[in-house]
C-alpha positions in Angstrom: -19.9 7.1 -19.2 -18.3 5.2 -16.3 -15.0 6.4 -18.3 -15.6 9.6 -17.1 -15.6 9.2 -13.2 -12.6 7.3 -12.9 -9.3 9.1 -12.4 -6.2 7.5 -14.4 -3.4 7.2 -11.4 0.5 6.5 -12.8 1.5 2.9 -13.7 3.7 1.8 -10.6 7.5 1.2 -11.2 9.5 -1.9 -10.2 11.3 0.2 -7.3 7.4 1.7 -5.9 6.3 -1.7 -5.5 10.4 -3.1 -3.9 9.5 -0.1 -1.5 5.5 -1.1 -1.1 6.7 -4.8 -0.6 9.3 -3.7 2.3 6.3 -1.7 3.8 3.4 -4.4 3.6 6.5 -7.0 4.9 7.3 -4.2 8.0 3.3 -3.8 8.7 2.8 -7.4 8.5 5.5 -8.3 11.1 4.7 -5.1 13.5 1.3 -6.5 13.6 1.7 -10.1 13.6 0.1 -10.4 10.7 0.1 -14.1 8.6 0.7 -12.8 5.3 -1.7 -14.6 3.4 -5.1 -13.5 5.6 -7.5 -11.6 5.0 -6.2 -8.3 7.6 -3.2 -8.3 5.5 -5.1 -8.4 2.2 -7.0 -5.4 3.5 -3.6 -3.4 4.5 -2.5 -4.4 1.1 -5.2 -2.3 -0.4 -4.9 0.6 2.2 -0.8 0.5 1.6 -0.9 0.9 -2.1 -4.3 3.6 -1.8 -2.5 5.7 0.9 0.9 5.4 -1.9 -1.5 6.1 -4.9 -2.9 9.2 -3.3 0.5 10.9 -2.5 1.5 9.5 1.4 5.1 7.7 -1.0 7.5 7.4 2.3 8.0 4.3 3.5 8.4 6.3 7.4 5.0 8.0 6.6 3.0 5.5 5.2 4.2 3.2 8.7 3.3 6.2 10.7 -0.2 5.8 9.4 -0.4 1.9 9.6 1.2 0.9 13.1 
C-alpha cells in the first residue's frame, strides 16, 4: 500500500554525484560550513532534493543555496 505513494526517482550516476559533491564542497565553503555538522547534513539533503526534483545546474542549484 505504502508502495503506491512513493514515486521511483532515477538511480544517480557517478558524474551527478562528482557534480553534487563540487556543489555541497562550494555551499559548504560559501557558508563556512564544517562539513561534518549537522547545517551541512541538512544542505546535503536539500542539494540532492532540489537535483532530484529537476534544479541539475551546478549555477542554479548555488543560486538557490547561497
Amino acid at each position: 500500500m505504502l508502495q503506491e505513494h512513493l514515486h521511483h526517482l532515477p538511480p544517480l550516476t557517478s558524474d551527478d554525484l562528482a557534480m553534487l559533491q563540487e556543489v555541497f564542497d562550494q555551499v559548504c565553503k560559501m557558508k563556512s560550513l564544517e562539513k561534518m555538522s549537522q547545517e551541512a547534513e541538512d544542505m546535503a539533503a536539500t542539494i540532492l532534493h532540489y537535483f532530484q526534483h529537476g534544479v541539475q545546474k551546478p549555477s542554479q542549484l548555488l543560486r538557490l543555496l547561497v
